[in-house]
N, C-alpha and C positions, 0 to 999 in steps of 0.2 A: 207410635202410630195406632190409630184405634178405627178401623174398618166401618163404612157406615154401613155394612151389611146388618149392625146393629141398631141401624137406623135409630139412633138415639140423636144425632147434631141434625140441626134443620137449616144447615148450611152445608154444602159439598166439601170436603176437604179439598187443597188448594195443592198441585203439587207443579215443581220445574223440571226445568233440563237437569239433568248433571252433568258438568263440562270441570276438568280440572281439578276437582273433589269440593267444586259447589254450587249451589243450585243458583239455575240461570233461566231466565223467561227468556221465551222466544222474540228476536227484537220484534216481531210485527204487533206484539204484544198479547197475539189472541189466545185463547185456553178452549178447548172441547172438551163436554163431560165424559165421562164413563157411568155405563149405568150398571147396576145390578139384574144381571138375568132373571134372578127368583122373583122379584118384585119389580122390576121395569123399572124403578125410581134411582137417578140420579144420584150417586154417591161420593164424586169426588168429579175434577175441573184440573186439566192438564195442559200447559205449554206447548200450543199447536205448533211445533218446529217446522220450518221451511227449506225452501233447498238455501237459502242465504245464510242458515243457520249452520249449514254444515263445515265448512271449511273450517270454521272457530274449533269446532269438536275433533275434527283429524286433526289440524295444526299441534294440540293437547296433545291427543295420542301420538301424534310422533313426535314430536319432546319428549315425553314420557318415556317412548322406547331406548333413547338416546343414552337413557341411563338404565332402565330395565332390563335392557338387552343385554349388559354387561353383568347383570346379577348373576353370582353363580346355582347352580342347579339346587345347591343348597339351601342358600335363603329363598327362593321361588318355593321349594315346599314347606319353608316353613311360615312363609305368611301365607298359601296356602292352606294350612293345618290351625291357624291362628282364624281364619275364613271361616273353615270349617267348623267351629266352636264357635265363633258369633252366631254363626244360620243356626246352627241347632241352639241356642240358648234362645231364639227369635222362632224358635220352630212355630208356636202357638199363634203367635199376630201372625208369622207366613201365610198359616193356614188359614185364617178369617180374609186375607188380601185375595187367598186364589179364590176360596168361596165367594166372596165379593162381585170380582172381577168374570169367572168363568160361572158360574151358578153351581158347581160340584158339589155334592155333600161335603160336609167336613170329616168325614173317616176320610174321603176319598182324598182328600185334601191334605190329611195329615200323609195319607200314603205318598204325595206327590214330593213332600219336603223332603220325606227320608229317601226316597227312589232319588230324586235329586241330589242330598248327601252322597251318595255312592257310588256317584260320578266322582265329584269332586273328591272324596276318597282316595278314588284307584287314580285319580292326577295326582295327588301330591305324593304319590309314588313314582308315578310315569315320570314325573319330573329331574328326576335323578339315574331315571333309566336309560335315558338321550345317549346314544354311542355312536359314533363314526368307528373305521377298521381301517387297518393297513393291508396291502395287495402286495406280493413277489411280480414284477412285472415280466411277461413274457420278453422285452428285451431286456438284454445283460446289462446288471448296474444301475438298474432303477428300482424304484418302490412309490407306489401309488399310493394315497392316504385320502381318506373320505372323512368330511365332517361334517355337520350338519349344524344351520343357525338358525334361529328363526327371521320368518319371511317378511315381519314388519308391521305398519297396522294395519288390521282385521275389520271388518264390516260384518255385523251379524245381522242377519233381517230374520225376527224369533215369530212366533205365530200364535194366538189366540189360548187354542188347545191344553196344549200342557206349558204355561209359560212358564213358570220356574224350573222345571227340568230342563228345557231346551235353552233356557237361555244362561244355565250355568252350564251344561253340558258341554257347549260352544267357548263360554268365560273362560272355565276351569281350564280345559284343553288348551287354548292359545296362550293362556297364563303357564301353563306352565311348559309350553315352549319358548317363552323367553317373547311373546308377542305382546303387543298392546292393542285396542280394541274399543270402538264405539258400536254400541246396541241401539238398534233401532228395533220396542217392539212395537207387538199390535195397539192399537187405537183401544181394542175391546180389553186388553190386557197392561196397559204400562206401567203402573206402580210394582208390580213382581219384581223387573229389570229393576227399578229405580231404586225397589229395598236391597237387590243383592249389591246393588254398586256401592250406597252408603256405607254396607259391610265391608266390601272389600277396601273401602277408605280406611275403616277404623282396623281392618287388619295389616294395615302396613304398606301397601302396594300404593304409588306412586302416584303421585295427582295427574290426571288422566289415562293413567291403566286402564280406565276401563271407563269411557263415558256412556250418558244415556240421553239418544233425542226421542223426545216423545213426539209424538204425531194423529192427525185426527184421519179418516178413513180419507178425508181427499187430498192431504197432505206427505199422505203415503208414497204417493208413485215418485212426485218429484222429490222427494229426501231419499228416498231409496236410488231412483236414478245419479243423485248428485254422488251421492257414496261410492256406486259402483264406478263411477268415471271419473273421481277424482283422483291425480295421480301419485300421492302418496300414500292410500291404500291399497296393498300390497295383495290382498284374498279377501273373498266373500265368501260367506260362509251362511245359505241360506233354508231355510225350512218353511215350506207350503203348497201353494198348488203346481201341478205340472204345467197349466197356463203361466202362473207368471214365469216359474224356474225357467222356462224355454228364456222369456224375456230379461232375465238377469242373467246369461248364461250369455246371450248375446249383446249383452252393455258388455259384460265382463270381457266378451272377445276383441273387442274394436280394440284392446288394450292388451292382447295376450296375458290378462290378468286371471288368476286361478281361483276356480271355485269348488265350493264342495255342498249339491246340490241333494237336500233328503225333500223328494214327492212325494203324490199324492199315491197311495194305494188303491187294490180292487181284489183285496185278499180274499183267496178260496178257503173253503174250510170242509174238508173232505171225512167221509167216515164213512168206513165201510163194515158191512153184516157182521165182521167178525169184531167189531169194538167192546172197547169195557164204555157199556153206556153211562155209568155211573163217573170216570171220569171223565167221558166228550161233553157230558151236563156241566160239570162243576167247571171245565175250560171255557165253556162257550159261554154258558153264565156273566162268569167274568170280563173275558173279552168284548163280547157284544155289548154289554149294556154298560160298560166302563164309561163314564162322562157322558152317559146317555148316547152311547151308538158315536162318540167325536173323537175318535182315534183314528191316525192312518194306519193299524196294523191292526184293527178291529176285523172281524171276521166281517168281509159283506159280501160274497154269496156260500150260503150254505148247500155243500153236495151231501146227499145222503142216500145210502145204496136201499132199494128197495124193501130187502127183507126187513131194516131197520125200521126207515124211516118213520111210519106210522107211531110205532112206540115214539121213538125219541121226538117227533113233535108234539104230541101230547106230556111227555114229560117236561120238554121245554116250556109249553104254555103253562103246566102249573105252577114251575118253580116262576116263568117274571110275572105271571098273575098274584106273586106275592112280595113283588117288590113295592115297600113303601116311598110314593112318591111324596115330596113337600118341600118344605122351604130347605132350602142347605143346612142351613145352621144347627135345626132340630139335627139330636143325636138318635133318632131314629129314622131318621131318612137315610138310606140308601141310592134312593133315585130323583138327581134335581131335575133341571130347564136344560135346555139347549142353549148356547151362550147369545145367540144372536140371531133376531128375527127371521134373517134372510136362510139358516136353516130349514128353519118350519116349514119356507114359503119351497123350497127344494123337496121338503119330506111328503108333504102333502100332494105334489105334482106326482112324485116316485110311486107314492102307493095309488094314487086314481090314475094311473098309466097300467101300472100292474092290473089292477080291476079290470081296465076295460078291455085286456087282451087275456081274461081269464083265469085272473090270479086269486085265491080265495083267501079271507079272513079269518083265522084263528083266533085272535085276539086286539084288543084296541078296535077304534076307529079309522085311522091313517090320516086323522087329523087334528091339528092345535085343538088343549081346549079352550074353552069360552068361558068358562068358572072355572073355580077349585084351585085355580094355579097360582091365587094372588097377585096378580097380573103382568105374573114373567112368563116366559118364552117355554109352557109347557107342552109336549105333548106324551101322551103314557106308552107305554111297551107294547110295538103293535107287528105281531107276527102275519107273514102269511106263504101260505104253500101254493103250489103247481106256480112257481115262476121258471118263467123261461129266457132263453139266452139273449131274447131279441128284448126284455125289458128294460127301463131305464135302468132299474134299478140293481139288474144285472151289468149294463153297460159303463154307468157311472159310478164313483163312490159317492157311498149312500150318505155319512156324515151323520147321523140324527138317530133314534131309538127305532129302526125300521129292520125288521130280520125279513130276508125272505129266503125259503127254504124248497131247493128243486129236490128231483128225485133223480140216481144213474143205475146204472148196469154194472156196466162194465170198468174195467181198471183203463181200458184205455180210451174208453169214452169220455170219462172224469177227466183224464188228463188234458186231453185234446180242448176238453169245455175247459177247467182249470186256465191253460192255455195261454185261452182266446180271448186276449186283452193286451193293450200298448203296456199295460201297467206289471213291475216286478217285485215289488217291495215284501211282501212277506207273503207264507203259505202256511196250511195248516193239512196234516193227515193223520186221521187216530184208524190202528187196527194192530192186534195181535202179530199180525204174519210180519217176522222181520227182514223176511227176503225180500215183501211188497214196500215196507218201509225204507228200505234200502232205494228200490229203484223208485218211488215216487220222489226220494230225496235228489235224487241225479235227472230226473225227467222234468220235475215242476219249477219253472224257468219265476225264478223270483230268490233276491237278496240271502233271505232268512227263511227258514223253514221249522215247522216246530210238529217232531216227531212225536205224537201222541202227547203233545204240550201245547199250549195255550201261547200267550206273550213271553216269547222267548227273551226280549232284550235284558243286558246289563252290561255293566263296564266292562268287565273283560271280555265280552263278545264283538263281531262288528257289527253295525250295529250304519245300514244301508242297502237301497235299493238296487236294481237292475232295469235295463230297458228305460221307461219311460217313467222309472222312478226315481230315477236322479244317477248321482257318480259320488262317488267318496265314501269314506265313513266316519264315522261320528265316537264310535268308545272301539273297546278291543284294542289287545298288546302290541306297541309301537304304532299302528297302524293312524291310529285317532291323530294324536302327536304328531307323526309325520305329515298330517295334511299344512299343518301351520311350519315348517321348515323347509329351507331351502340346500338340497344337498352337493358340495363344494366336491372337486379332485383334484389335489396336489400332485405332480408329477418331481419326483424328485431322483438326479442323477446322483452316484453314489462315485468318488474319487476310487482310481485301485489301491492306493497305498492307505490306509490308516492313519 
């Protein structure tokens, strides 16, 4: 596979469905391009999948299950572990597909393959850790037994952002509870999914383990619809906005069918007078301008307690006044595009909303530019302070390279503002005092929290919202696992005699 991010073919690479472990046009025949964020130019032409397309693809996967399901825990990790060696031998092209697809730099890019590895990792361990128990029942003569199998086939709907992590995060996990699985990603992202599946071919797993419909932005709703309401998929398993998750949360009910929803965030990021400001920089850094501001567990509103604040926004504006922006590819970039216009067109509304209710600029303009970007979807690292609660860009996730940084008092002012959002998905508190650590971690009403730390997630944590950021979780011991199983009770009477 060779990425036109290279823009060397002057033709799009040409790619299909995968149904069954091999690639299938959609019968309507049509293909949508994918373009490249950094330079706006068309790099590759996709199998615009329909809702007629789908039933072909579960029908796969549940044949597929018919006999996967019986595989023992054993051979699940080891083709599994056989997965895991192709991707990483594939590491290099991976990383040119995400930079392609999402505009990321390519460090950023490599870091997304290996953070992805390490999912799939801690599965082809989980896979062998599956246990049901036995129970003494409180009547005489019996014994209860719990087992656990998996739930059948899976519907993944994966998102733009970090596609390769999330859509093997979701693979790995159902794969190795004995499930099978068609992937539906984004329109902005579909070859990621399409190279893990070819892998997962060549590592052994079953012709349609794991299928991939590809889809164009308006082909979206009714593929995803048909998915969730067809009735031999079993669980959906979906990552995106909290608008649609309401909506696939309510396909998924008409059918008392289960899902495990990761939303949208509105993460605080808290610091108070007594901080090491040396690391709340080198966290927020990170965080914030990660994918250029396109994380949901990115910091989007910054609290900072007064004695601070002044310092640490002036130390923030130096360090992303030195981040090099430009095309991904260059190995000196750190800072790409936004993956998708309709970003910008949200980032620039957030910061002249802030302006006109007195928001000031530190840094940037708070708008795309118009040169320099090569004609992708750039806009540069644009700080600004005295934002307040009633902003957009307090009220919304921000999505895009936009900081904006309030000022508080008090501990329990922070909190109550922290708060005061439908949204739960992650937190953030840096300060010395570990008794104040302690209870900001039991007061701040969100999933994950990171204790004088940045991006908390990995495999062995869970790795999910609260409130109006969804239900379920995604990695962490048994936990991930269990969402794709369904858990059995045998009651069994016990003879008196031997």
């Amino acid at each position: 596979m060779s990425p036109a991010s290279e823009q060397t073919a002057s033709k799009p690479e040409q790619f299909d469905c995968l149904v069954h472990g091999e690639s299938v046009p959609a019968q309507s025949g049509k293909r949508f391009d994918v373009v490249d964020p950094g330079t706006g130019n068309v790099w590759a032409a996709c199998s615009d999948a329909a809702a007629q397309d789908v039933d072909g693809a579960v029908q796969s996967s549940h044949e597929a299950f018919q006999t996967y399901s019986k595989w023992t825990p054993k051979q699940r990790s080891k083709s599994l572990f056989q997965w895991h060696q192709l991707i990483t031998e594939a590491k290099g092209d991976l990383a040119k597909v995400l930079t392609s697809e999402t505009g990321k730099p390519l460090r950023e890019a490599d870091q997304e393959v290996d953070y992805a590895l390490s999912f799939l990792w801690w599965f082809i361990g989980e896979a062998e850790r599956i246990q049901g128990s036995s129970i003494t029942s409180a009547v005489g003569g019996r014994r209860a037994i719990i087992i656990k199998q998996p739930v059948g086939v899976v519907a993944a709907l994966v998102p733009w952002n970090f596609p390769l992590v999330l859509a093997l995060r979701k693979m790995s996990a159902a794969l190795a509870a004995g499930c099978t699985m068609v992937v539906k990603p984004s329109p902005e992202t579909p070859v990621s999914a399409l190279s893990l599946a070819r892998l997962a071919v060549r590592a052994g797993f079953p012709a349609g383990a794991v299928n991939v419909l590809t889809t164009s932005l308006d082909g979206t709703p009714p593929v995803a619809e048909e998915l969730c309401r067809h009735p031999l998929v079993r669980k959906v398993s979906f990552t995106g906005s909290t608008r649609v998750g309401k909506i696939i949360a309510g396909l998924c009910a008409q059918n008392l069918k289960g899902s495990t929803l990761e939303l949208g965030g509105n993460c605080p990021f808290v610091v108070f007078d007594d901080a090491n400001l040396a690391r709340v920089l080198e966290q927020l850094m990170a965080l914030k301008w990660r994918h250029a501001g396109q994380a949901c567990i990115s910091a989007n509103r910054i609290y900072v307690q007064r004695g601070l604040h002044d310092k640490l926004v002036a130390a923030l504006v130096e360090q992303a006044s030195r981040l090099k922006m430009g095309y991904s590819l260059a190995e000196d970039t750190d800072f790409g595009p936004v993956t998708t216009p309709r970003g910008l067109d949200k980032a620039e509304a957030m910061a002249q909303d802030a302006l006109s209710k007195g928001g000031k600029l530190e840094l940037g303009t708070g708008k795309r530019m118009s040169d320099g970007g090569g004609g992708g979807y750039f806009m540069e690292p644009t700080i600004l302070t005295g934002v307040t609660d009633d902003m957009l860009m307090s009220r919304e996730e921000i999505f895009a390279p936009l900081a904006g940084v309030s000022v508080f008092d008090t501990e329990d002012e922070v909190v109550a503002r922290a708060n005061k959002t439908s949204m739960g998905l992650a937190s953030y508190v840096f300060t010395k005092d570990v008794h104040r650590l302690w209870r900001m971690f039991e007061k701040l009403e969100a999933g994950m929290i990171g204790l004088n730390t940045g991006a908390g997630s990995s495999p062995e944590t869970p790795f999910g919202g609260i409130k109006e950021s969804g239900w379920g979780k995604e990695s962490g011991k048994d936990v991930a696992v269990d969402e794709f199983l369904v858990t059995k009770c045998g009651t069994l009477t016990i003879e008196d005699h031997w």
